[in-house]
C-alpha positions as CSV (number, residue, x, y, z in Angstrom):
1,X,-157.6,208.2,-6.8
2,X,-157.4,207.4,-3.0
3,X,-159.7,207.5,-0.7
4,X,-159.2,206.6,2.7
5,X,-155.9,205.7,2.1
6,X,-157.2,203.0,-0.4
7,X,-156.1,203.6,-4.0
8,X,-159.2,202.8,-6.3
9,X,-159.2,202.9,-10.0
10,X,-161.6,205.0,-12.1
11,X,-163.3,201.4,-12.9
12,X,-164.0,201.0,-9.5
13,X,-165.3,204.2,-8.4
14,X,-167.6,203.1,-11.5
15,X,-168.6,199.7,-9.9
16,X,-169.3,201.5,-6.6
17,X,-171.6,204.0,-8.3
18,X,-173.4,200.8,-10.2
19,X,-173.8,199.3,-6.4
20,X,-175.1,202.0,-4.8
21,X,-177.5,202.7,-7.8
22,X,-178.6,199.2,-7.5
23,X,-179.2,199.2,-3.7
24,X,-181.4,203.0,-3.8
25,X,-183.2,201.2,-7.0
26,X,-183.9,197.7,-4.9
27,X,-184.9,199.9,-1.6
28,X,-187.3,202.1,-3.8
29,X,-188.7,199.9,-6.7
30,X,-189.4,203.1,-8.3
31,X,-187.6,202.2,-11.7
32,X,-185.5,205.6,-11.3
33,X,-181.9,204.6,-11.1
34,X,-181.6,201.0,-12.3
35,X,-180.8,202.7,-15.5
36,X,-177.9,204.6,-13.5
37,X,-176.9,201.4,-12.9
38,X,-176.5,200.3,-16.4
39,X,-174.9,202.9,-17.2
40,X,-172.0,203.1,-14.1
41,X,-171.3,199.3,-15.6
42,X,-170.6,200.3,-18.8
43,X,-169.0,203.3,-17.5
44,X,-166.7,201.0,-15.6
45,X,-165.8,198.6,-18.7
46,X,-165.0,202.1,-20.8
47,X,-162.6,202.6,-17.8
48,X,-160.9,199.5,-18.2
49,X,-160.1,200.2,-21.4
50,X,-157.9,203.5,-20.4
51,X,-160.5,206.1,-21.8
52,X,-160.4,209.0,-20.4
53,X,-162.4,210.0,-17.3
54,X,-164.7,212.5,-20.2
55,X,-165.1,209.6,-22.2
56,X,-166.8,207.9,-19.1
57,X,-168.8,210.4,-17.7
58,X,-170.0,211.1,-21.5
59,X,-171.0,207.0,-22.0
60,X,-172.2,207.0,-18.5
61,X,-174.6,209.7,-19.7
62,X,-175.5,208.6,-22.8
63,X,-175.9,204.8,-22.0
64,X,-178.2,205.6,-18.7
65,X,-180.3,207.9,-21.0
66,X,-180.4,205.3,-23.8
67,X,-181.6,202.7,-21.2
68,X,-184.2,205.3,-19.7
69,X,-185.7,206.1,-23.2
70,X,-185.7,202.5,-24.6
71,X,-186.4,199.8,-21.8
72,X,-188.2,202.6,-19.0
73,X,-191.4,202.5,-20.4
74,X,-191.0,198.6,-21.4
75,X,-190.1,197.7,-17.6
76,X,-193.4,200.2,-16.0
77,X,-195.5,198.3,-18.6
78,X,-194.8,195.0,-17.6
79,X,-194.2,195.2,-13.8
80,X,-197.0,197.8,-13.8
81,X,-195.2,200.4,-11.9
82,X,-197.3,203.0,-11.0
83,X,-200.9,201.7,-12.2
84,X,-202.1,200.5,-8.4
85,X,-205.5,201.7,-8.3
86,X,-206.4,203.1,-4.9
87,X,-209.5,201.5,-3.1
88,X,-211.3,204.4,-4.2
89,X,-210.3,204.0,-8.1
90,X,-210.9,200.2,-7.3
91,X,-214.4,201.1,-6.7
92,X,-215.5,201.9,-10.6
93,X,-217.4,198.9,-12.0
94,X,-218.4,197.1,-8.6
95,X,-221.9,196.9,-8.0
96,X,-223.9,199.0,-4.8
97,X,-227.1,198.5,-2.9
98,X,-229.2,201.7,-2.8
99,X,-229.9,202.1,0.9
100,X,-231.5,205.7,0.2
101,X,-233.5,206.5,-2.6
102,X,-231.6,208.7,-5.2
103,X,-233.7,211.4,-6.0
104,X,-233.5,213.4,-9.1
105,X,-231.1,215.9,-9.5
106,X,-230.2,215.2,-5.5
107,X,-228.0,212.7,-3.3
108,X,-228.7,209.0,-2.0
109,X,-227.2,206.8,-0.5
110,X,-225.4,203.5,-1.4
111,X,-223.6,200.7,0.1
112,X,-220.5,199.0,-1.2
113,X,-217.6,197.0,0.4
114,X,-219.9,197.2,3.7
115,X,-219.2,201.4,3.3
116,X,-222.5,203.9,3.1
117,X,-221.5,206.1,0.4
118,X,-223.2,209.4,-0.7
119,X,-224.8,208.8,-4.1
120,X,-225.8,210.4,-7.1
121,X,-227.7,209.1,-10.4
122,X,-225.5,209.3,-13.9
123,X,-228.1,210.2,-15.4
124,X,-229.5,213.5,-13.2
125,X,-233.4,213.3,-14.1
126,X,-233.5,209.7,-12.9
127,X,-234.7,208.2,-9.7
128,X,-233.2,205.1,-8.1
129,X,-235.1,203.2,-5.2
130,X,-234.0,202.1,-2.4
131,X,-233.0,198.8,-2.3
132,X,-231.9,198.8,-6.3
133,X,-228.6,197.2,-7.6
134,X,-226.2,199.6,-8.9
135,X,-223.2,199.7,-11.3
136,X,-220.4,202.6,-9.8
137,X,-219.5,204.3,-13.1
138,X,-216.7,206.8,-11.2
139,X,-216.1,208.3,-8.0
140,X,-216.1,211.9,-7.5
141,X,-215.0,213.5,-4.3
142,X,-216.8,211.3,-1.6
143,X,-220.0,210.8,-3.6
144,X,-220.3,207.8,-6.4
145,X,-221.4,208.0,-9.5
146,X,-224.1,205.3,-10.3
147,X,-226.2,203.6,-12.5
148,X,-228.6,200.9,-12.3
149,X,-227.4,197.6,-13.1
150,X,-228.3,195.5,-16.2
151,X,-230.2,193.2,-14.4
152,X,-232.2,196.3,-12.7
153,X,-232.9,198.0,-15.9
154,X,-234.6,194.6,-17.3
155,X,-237.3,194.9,-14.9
């Protein structure tokens, strides 16, 4: 094949595809076309070996989806692709100051990471006084879902 007035062979062409896989895979970190990449490499050695250009694009195909299938969900466990919690899923389990009593079946108010939330007891019936340590069980919307703490529920 020429391009450009270059001649490349079908290995190449391969070994360009692999690159250029690799670069949109180290630009994006999204774990989508590493596997591409994989498969473009062995592509390139079928190539080498005077296979026909079906043969390629059929082990190219196969290898990338093998690779996709076997290792993807290996890799996003251990480099934990995808899994960032967002500051609000961050905020589940962290502990809040009551700054407005929670009144039953209503809204309060708490404080957490120096930011008033609007607040509402897990349990609906209860009331929580200002000035009571909470546990944030979820986040819902804008308003947290809370709890008292342990050590407020000893008392």
């Amino acid at each position: 094949m020429t391009i450009f007035g270059v001649t490349l062979s079908a290995a190449i062409i391969w070994l360009i595809i692999a690159a250029v896989c690799g670069l949109i895979e180290a630009a994006t970190m999204g774990l989508t076309t590493i596997w591409f990449t994989g498969g473009a490499i062995i592509a390139s050695v079928v190539a080498m070996a005077r296979f026909s250009v079906l043969v390629q694009v059929i082990v190219f195909l196969v290898v990338s989806v093998l690779l996709i299938y076997f290792t993807r969900p290996l890799a996003k466990k251990k480099l934990k692709v995808g899994n960032e919690k967002t500051n609000v899923d961050a905020l589940a389990g962290k502990e809040a100051i009551v700054t407005q009593t929670i009144q039953p079946f209503g809204a309060g108010q708490a404080k957490v990471d120096g930011l008033t939330w609007t607040a509402v007891a897990k349990e609906a019936h209860a009331t929580i006084e200002s000035g009571t340590t909470v546990v944030i069980d979820r986040v819902e919307g804008v308003k947290l879902i809370v709890s008292p703490s342990e050590e407020q529920s000893l008392k």
